[in-house]
C-alpha positions in Angstrom: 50.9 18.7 -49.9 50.2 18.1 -46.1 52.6 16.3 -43.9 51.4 13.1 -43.1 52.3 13.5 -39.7 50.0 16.7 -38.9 47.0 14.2 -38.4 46.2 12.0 -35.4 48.2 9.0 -35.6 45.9 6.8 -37.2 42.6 9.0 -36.0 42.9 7.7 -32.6 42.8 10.9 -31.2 46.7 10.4 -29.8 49.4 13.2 -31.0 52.3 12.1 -33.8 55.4 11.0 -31.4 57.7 10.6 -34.6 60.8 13.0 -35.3 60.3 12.9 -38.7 57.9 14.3 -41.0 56.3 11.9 -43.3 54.7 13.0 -46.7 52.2 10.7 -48.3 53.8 10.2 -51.8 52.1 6.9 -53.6 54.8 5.1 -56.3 55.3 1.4 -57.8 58.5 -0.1 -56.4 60.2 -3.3 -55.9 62.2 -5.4 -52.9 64.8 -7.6 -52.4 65.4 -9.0 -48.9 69.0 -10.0 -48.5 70.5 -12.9 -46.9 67.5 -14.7 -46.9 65.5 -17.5 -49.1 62.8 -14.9 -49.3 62.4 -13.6 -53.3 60.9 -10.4 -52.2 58.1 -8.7 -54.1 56.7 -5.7 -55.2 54.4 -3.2 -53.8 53.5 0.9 -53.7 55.3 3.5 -51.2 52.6 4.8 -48.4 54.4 7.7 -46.6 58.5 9.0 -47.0 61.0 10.7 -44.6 63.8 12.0 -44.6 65.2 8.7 -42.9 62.7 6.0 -43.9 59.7 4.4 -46.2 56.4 2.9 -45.6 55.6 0.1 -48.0 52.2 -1.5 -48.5 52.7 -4.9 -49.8 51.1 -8.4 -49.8 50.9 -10.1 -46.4 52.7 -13.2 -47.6 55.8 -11.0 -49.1 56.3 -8.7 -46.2 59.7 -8.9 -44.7 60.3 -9.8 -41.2 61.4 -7.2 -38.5 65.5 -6.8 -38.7 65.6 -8.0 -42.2 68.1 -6.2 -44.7 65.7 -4.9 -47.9 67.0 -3.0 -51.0 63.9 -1.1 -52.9 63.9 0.3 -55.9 61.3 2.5 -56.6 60.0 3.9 -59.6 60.5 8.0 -59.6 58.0 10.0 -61.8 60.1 12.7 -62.5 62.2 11.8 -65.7 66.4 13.5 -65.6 66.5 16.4 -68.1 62.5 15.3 -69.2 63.7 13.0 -71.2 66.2 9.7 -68.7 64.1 7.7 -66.3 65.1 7.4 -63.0 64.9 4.8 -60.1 65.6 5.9 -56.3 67.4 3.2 -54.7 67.5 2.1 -51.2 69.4 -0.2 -48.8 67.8 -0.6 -45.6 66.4 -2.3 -42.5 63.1 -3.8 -41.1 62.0 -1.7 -38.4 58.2 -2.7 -38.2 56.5 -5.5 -40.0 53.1 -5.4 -40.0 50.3 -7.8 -41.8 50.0 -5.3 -45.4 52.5 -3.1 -45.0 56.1 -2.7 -43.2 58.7 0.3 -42.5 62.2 0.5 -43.4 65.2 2.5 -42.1 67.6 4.3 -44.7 70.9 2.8 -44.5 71.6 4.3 -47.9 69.8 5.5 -51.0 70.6 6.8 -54.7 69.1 7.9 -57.7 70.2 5.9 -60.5 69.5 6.1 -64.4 67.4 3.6 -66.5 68.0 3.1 -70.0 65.0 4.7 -72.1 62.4 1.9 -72.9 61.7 2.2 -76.9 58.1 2.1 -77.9 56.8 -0.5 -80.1 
């Protein structure tokens, strides 16, 4: 897999300025903003860090800069093959952009799901 960061930003020819490296790693997830009226939505993971998530989402569900977001996002490697798991995230806004927005790690975890039974 190839950093995301060892390309032009965006293919405008400028050099990546971010600490971080940023690995493009596509999964289904889910926000909550806090302390807000806003419902939140759902969306897919564009690029992770060490300290921080793109999110691709609908324009009319993206979160304002500075607002507080838990995400939950679907992982697609199962515990002991067999016990889903859910990486779980508190963070903040740090860009807000028309289909997609960044958040800042404040604090994550991998948490268990109970095991859906097939009908």
């Amino acid at each position: 897999m190839v950093p995301a960061n060892s390309q032009n930003m965006a293919g405008h020819g400028f050099p990546e300025r971010r600490a971080k490296t940023r690995y493009p790693i596509e999964l289904p997830l889910r926000y909550q903003t806090l302390r807000s009226n806003t419902a939140g939505g759902i969306g897919m993971s564009v690029n992770f860090s060490s300290h921080g998530l793109l999110i691709s989402a609908a324009s009319a569900q993206i979160p304002a800069r500075g607002s507080r977001v838990d995400v939950v996002v679907e992982w697609p490697v199962r515990l002991g093959g067999k016990t889903p798991l859910q990486f779980v995230i508190s963070g903040q806004v740090v860009r807000s952009e028309t289909a997609n927005f960044a958040i800042l790690f404040e604090g994550y975890e991998f948490r268990t799901m109970k095991r859906r039974i097939a009908k």
